[in-house]
C-alpha positions in Angstrom: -2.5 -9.5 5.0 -2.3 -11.8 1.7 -0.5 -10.6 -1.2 -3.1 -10.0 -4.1 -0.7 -8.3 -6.7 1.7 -6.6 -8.1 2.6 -2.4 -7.3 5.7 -1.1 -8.6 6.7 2.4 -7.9 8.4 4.1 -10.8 10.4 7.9 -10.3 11.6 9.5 -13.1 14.5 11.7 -12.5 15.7 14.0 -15.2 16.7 18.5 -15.5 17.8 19.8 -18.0 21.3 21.3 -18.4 21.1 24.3 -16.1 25.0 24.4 -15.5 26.3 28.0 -16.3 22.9 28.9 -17.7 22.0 31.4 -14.8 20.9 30.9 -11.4 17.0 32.0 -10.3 14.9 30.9 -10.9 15.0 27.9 -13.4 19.1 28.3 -13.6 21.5 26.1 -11.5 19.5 27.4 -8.4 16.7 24.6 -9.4 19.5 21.8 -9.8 20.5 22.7 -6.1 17.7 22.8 -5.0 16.4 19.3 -6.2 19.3 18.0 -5.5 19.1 18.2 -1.4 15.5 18.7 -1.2 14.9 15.5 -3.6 17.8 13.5 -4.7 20.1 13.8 -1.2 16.5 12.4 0.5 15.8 9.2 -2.2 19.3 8.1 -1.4 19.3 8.4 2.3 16.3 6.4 2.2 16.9 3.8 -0.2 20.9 3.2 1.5 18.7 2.7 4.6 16.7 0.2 3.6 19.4 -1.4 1.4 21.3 -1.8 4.2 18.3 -3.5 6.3 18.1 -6.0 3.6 15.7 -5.2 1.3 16.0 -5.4 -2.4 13.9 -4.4 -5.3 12.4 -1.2 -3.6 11.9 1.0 -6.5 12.5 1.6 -10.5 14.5 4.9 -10.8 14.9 6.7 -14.0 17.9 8.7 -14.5 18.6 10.6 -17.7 22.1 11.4 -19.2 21.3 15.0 -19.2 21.0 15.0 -14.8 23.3 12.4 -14.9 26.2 14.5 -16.1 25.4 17.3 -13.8 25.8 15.2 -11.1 28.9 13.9 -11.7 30.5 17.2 -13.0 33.1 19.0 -10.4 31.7 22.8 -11.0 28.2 21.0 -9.8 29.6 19.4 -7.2 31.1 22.6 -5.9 28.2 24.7 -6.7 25.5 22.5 -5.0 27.5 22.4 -1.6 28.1 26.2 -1.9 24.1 26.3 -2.1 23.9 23.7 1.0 26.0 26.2 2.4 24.4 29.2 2.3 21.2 27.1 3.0 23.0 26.4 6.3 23.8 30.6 7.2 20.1 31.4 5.6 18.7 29.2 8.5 20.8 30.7 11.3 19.8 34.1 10.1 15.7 32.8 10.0 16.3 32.2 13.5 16.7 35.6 15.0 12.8 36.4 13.5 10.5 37.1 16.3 8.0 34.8 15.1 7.8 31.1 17.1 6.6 29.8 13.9 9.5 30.8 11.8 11.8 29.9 14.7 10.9 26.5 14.4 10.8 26.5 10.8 14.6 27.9 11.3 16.0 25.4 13.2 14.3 22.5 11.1 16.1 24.2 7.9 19.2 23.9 9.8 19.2 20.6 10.4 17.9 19.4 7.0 21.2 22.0 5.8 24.0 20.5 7.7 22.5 16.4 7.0 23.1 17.8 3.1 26.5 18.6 3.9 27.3 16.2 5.6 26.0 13.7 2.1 28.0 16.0 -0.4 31.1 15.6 1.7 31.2 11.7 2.5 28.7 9.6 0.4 28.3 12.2 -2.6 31.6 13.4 -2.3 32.5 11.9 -6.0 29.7 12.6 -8.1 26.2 10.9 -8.6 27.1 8.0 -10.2 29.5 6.1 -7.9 26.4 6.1 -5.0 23.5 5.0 -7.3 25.6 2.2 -8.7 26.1 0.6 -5.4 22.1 1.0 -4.8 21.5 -0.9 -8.4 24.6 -3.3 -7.7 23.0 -4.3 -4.7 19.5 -5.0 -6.3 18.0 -2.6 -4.0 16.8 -0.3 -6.8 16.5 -1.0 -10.8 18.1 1.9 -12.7 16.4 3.0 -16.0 18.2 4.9 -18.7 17.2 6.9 -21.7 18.1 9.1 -24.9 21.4 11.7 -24.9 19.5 14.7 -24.3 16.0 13.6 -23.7 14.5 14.0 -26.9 10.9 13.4 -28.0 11.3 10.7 -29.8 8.3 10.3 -31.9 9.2 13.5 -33.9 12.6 12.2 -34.5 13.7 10.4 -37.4 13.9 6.8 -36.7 17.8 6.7 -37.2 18.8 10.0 -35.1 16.5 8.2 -32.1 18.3 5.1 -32.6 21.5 7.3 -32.4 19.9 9.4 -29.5 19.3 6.2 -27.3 22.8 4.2 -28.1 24.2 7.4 -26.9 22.3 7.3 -24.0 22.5 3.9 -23.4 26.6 4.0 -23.8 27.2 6.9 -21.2 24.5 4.9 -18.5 27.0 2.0 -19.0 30.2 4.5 -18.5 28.2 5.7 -15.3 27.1 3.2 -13.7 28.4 -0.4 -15.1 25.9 -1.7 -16.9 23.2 -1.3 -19.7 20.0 -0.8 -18.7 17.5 -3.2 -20.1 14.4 -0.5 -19.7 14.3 3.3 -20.3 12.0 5.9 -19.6 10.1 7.4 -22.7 10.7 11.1 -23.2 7.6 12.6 -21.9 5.7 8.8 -21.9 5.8 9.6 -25.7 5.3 6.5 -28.2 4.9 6.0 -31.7 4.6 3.3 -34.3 8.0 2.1 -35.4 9.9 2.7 -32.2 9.5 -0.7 -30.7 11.8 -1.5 -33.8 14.2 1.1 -32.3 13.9 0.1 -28.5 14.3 -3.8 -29.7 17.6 -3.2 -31.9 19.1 -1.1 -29.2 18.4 -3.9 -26.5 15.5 -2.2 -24.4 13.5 -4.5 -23.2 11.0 -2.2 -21.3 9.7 1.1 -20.8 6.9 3.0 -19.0 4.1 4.6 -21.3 1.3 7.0 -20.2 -2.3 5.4 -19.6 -3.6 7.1 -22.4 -1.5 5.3 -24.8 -1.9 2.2 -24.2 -5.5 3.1 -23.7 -5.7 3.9 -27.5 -4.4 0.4 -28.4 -7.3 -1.2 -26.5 -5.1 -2.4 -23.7 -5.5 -1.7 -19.8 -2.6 -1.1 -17.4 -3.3 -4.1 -15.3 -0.7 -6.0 -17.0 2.8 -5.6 -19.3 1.8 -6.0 -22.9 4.4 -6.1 -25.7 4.9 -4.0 -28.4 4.3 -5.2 -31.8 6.3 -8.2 -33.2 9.1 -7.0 -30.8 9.9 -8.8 -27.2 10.0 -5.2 -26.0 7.2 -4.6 -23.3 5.1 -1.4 -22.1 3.8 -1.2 -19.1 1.4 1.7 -18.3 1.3 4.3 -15.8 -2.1 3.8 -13.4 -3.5 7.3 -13.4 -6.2 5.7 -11.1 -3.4 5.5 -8.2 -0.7 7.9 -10.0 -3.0 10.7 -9.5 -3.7 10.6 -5.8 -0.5 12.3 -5.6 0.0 13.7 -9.3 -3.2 15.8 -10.0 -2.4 19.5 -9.3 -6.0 19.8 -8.4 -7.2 17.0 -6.6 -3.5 15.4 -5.5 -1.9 15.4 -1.7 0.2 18.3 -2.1 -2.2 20.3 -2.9 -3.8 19.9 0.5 -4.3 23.0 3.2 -1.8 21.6 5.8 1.4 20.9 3.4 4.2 23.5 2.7 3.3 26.0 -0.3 6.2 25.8 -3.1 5.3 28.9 -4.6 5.4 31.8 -1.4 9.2 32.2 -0.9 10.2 34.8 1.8 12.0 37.4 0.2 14.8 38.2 3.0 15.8 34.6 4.0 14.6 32.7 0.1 12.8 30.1 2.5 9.1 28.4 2.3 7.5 29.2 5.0 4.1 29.2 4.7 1.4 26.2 4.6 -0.7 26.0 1.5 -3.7 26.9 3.6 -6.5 27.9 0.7 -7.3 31.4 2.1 -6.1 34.5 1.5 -4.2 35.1 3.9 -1.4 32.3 4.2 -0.9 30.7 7.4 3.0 30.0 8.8 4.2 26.3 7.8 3.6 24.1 11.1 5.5 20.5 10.6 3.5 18.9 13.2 -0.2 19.6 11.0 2.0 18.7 7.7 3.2 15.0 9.7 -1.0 14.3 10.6 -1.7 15.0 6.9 1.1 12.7 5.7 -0.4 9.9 7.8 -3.5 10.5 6.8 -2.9 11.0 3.0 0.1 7.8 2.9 -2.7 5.5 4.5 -5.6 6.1 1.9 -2.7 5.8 -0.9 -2.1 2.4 0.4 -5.6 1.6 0.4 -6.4 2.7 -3.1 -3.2 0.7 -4.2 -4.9 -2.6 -2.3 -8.2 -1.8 -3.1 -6.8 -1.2 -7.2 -5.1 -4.4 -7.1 -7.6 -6.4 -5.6 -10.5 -5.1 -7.8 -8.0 -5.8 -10.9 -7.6 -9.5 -9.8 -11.1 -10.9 -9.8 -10.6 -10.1 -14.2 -6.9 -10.4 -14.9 -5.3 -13.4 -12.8 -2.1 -11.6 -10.7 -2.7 -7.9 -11.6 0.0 -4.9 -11.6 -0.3 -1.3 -10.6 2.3 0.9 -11.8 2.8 4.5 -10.2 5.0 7.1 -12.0 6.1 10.3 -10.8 8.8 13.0 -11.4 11.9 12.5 -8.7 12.1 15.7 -8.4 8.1 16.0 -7.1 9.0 14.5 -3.7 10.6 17.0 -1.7 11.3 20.1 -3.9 7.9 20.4 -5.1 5.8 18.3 -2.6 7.8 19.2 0.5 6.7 16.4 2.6 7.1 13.7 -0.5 10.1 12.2 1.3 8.0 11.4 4.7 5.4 10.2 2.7 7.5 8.2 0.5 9.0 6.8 3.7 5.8 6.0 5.9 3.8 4.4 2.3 7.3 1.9 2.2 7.7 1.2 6.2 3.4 0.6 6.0 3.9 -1.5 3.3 6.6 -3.8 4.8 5.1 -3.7 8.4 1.8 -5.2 6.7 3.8 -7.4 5.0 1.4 -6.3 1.9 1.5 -6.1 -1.8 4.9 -7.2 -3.9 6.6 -4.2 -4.7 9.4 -4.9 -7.2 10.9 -3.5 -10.2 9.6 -2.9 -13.9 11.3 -5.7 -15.6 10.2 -8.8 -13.8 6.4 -8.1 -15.0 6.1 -8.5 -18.6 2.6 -9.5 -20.6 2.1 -11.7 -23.5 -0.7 -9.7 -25.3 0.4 -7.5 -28.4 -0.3 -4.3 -28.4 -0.9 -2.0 -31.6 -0.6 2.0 -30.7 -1.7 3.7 -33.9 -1.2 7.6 -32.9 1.7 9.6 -31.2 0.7 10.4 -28.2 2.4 12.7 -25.3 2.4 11.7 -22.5 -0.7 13.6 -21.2 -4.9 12.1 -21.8 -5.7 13.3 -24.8 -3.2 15.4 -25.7 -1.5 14.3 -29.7 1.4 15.2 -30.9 2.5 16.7 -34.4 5.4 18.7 -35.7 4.5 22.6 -35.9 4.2 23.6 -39.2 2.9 27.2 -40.5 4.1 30.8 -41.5 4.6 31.6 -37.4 7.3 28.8 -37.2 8.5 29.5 -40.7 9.4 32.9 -39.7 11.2 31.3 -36.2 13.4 29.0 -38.4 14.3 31.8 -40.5 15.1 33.8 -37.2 17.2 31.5 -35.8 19.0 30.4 -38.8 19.7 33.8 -39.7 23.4 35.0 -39.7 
């Protein structure tokens, strides 16, 4: 199959501080969580195919904020305690009468004891030492960001400037090097930041569709940013959505595993999504047809995208963005699928898939409102007597 453009595939990986801040169900039980049923998968995968050679797989956002957690000891210990207790929840799942949840049981298990088996040998120093040998290898580009993940089009120019050397100087502490892209807070842009992004040595970033819509520019290509060498490249919602949409995306379908029924005795997923009222027990065997089903007509929208894009814009890019987290804690089955959509991909010997930064445009590019990172959704500071009377609140003694 020829090669007709350009498809990078873009995660963004980023919690925030949930260390000593509770546990269920948005404490540290959600960093455990997306730490074996997303993070521990990514780099199972990507050492794989780094180790069969291949370079340039993905772009992988990691914010300072996760990035601490991940290297910090009480994390460490807590998220193999979890992995732990995963491990005895499983073995107790299996004396339930049902087949269903027998199998489901012994699955856990085994996804349980391969996560403890990663925090022992390959994680068994933090985060940082086992995604710097993926981006020192050039199997994966590694974006950085802001201290804290700010919004940075309500900041004042000089605090995000601060905000992203801050950011920029513990990546390089991390993990050995400055990134030269980032990933926007929350796709968020505004005029002036390019300024900010330039004098702090950025030289690209992923924006939402809808903002570089508003400019007058298409996501087909990298366009760059005002007077600055600094260049955007938009987020395909075309492609991104197929997955994305919490309507109309994959996970959503009947077959997949439902994130939100958790069994109350053994605090494990085990029901499908199935639509009706009455949920039907999780089979992995129905999930694995859908994933085949659902990676293959990703991989033709991508081809079909591309291919449409080049008749108008010479060698045309598709960029698809997603939340690390949404592959496997969220979306299950996002690590299979993540996996079949790269072994399709290399067995067709199909469309270039390489990082951000070697695709940059020559076009300017004007964006005249903030915009978050959401169609049609701007952005302004709250102002009124309901947040006057919050400031007052929390400011008083």
């Amino acid at each position: 199959m020829s090669t007709v453009g350009t498809f990078c595939l873009v995660l963004h990986s980023h919690l925030p501080w949930l260390a000593h801040h509770g546990r269920w169900p948005v404490g540290e039980e959600w960093l455990y969580q997306a730490w074996v049923q997303s993070y521990l998968p990514l780099v199972r995968m990507l050492r794989s195919l780094g180790e069969a050679g291949h370079r340039d797989v993905l772009t992988l956002g990691v914010t300072p904020v996760l990035a601490a957690q991940l290297d910090d000891p009480y994390c460490l210990r807590g998220v193999a305690s979890w992995a732990a207790d995963w491990s005895l929840r499983a073995q107790q799942l299996a004396a339930r009468p049902e087949p269903a949840v027998r199998a489901l049981a012994a699955q856990e298990f085994v996804s349980a004891s391969a996560a403890l088996d990663d925090l022992a040998t390959a994680w068994r120093h933090g985060g940082s030492p086992v995604l710097r040998s993926l981006a020192d290898d050039g199997v994966v580009e590694l974006l950085g960001g802001p201290a804290t993940h700010p919004f940075l089009p309500l900041l004042d120019r000089a605090v995000a400037r601060t905000a992203l050397d801050v950011g920029l100087e513990d990546h390089l502490r991390r993990f050995g090097a400055v990134p030269q892209g980032i990933w926007a807070p929350e796709c968020g842009h505004a005029p002036g930041l390019e300024d900010v992004y330039a004098g702090a040595g950025v030289r690209h970033l992923v924006l939402d569709e809808a903002t570089v819509a508003a400019a007058g520019r298409h996501t087909r290509a990298g366009w760059r940013l005002g007077d600055t060498d600094v260049v955007a490249v938009g987020r395909d919602l075309t492609v991104t959505n197929r997955i994305w949409s919490s309507r109309s995306g994959y996970p959503a379908g009947p077959e997949y595993r439902d994130f939100h029924t958790v069994d109350p005795r053994a605090g494990v997923r085990l029901h499908a999504v199935t639509g009706d009222a009455e949920k039907h027990w999780y089979d992995s065997d129905v999930a694995a047809t859908a994933v085949r089903r659902d990676v293959d007509d990703f991989v033709s929208a991508v081809r079909q995208r591309l291919s449409s894009a080049a008749t108008s814009n010479g060698w045309p890019l598709v960029v698809a963005a997603y939340d690390t987290e949404l592959f496997g804690h969220w979306w299950h089955e996002g690590p299979a699928a993540r996996r079949r959509g790269r072994d399709q991909s290399l067995a067709d010997g199909g469309d270039e898939v390489v990082d951000v930064a070697t695709d940059g445009g020559s076009g300017g590019i004007a964006v005249v409102p903030a915009f978050l990172g959401v169609p049609g959704h701007r952005v302004q500071p709250d102002a009124g007597p309901r947040v006057d009377r919050v400031e007052v609140a929390v400011l008083r003694p």
